[in-house]
N, C-alpha and C positions, 0 to 999 in steps of 0.2 A: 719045901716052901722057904723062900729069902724071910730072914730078918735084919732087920736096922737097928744100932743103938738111937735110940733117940737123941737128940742133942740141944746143948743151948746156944744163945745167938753165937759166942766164943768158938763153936764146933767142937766143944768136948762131951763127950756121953755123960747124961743125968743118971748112967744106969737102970734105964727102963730100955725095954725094946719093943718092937712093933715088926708087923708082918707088911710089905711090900705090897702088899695090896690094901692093906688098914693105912698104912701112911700116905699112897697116893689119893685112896679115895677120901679121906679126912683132912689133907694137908699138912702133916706133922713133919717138923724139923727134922730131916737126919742128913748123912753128910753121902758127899758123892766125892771123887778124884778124877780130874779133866788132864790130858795130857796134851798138850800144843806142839807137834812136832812143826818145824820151820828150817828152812833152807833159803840162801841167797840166790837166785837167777837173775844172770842180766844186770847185775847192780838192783835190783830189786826182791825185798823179802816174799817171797812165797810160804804159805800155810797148808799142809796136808790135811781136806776134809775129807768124812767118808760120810759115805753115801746109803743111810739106813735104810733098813730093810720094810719092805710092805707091811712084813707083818706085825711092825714096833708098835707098841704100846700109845706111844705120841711119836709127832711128827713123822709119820712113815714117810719112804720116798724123797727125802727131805737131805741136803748135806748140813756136814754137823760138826765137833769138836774134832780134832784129828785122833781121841781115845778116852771114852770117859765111861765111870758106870759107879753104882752103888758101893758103898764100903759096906762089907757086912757088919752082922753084930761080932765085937769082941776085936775086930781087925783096927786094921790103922792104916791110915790113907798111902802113903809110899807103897807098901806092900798089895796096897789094890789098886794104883796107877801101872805097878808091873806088870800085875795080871792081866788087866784089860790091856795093856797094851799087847801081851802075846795072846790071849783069846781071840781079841777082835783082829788081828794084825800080823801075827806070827812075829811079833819081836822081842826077843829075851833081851831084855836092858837087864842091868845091876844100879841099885839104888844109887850109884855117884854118877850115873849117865842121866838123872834127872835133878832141876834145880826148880826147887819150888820159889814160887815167883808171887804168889798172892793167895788171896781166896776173895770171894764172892755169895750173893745170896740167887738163885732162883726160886721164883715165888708166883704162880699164876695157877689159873683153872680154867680149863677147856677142853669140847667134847673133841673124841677122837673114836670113830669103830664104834658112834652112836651112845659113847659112854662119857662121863666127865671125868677128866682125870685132872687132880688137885696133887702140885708139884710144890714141895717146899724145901728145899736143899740149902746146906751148907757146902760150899763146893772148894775144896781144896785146889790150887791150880800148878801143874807145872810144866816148865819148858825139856824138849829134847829135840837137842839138835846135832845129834848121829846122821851121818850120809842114811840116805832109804831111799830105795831103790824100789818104785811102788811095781814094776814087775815080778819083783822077788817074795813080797808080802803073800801069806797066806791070809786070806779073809775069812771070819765066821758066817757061813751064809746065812745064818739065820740071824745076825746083828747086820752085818755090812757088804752092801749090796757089790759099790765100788769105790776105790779114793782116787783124788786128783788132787792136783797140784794150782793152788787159786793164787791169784797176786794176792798178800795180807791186805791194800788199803782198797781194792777193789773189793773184795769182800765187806770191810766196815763200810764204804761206801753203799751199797746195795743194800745190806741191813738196816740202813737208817731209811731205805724208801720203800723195800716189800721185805715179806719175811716168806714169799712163795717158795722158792730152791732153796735157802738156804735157812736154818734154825739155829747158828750156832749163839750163845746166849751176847747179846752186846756187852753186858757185865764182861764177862770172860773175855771175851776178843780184847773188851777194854785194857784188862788187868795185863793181856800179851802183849799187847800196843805202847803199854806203859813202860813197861818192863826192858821192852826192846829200844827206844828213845832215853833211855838211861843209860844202858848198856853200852 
């Protein structure tokens, strides 16, 4: 069974924890690590989504962050942005291959698989922009179905008028979008 430290709005653990299933179905604060992979085509930024799997919890069938997922309890967010990134992706990065660029809250409730699932996250954010070569990727199949390669402002674009294909959080996208107009 996952557990989460629980956390405050700041995203530091109160030192309590909670079980992955008590936190979605009560909606209690704990923290997640999203990883933005991005490359230039064309003179234009492209964003690597993947493509979740049916059997997800939320959002099945849906494209998504280009690598995000739960912090356990006791851990700490860089060292759970690596993970996921080689779990879900097969890419062993080293903590100076990623530049943390913001954080974000997700906060909503909605049924999925005929059940309510209540999301309250503290979401640590960061950028990696290593060549990936999405032929070379190992995928989890039971996280990620497939990734592609999206123009970034088509994507924000389409997210402000359905959320059918695509769930990646507008917070999040927002924080990459920021980040990269400064840059």
């Amino acid at each position: 069974m996952e557990y989460f430290d629980i956390c405050d709005t700041n995203g530091r653990p109160t030192g309590a924890t909670i079980s992955r299933a008590e936190a979605h179905d009560k909606g209690i604060l704990h923290r997640t690590a999203h990883v933005w992979i991005v490359r230039e085509a064309d003179g234009r930024r492209e964003v690597l989504l993947q493509k979740r799997s049916q059997i997800k919890d939320s959002f099945p069938g849906q494209y998504d962050t280009s690598s995000a997922g739960h912090i356990p309890a006791g851990d700490e967010p860089i060292p759970s942005a690596l993970r996921e990134l080689e779990e879900e992706l097969g890419i062993c990065a080293r903590p100076e291959q990623l530049t943390y660029i913001g954080h974000f809250f997700i906060h909503f409730a909605k049924e999925f698989h005929g059940k309510m699932f209540r999301d309250y996250e503290y979401c640590f954010v960061y950028l990696y922009q290593d060549p990936v070569e999405i032929d070379a990727l190992t995928l989890q199949e039971e996280e990620v179905e497939e990734v592609r390669w999206f123009d970034l402002e088509a994507v924000w674009e389409e997210i402000q008028k359905s959320r059918e294909r695509i769930c990646v959080p507008a917070e999040g996208l927002s924080v990459l979008r920021d980040y990269l107009m400064q840059a």
